[in-house]
C-alpha positions in Angstrom: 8.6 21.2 -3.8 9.3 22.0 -0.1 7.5 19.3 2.3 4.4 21.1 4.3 3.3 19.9 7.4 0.0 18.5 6.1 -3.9 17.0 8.6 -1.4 13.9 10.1 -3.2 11.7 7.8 -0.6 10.9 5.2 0.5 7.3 4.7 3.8 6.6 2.0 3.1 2.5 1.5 5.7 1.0 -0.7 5.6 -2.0 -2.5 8.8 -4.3 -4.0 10.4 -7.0 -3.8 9.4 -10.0 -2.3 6.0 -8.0 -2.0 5.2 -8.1 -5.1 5.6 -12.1 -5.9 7.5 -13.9 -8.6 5.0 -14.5 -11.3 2.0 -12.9 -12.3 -0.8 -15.0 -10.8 1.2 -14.8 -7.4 1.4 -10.8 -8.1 -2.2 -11.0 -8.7 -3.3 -12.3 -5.2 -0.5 -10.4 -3.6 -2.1 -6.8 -4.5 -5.1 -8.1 -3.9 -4.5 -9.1 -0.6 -2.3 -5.9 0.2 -5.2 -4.0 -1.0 -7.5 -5.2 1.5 -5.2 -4.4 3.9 -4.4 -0.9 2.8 -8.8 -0.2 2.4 -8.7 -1.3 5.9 -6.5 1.3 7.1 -7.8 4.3 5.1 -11.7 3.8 6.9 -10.1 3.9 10.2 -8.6 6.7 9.9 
């Protein structure tokens, strides 16, 4: 599929590595934590 120039309102995040922790608890509070971050973004725009 050819890229299209889409509203400037496209954000690729990308998660791995040391992102993502080392043991399931850790990768629990990691995305959790990311996620805030990532709600934040989307309502401002």
């Amino acid at each position: 599929m050819p890229y299209e120039k889409g509203n400037g309102k496209t954000a690729v995040i990308a998660l791995g590595g040391n992102a993502l922790g080392n043991t399931p608890q850790e990768q629990l509070e990691l995305v959790q934590n990311t996620a805030k971050h990532i709600v934040d973004m989307i309502q401002d725009g």
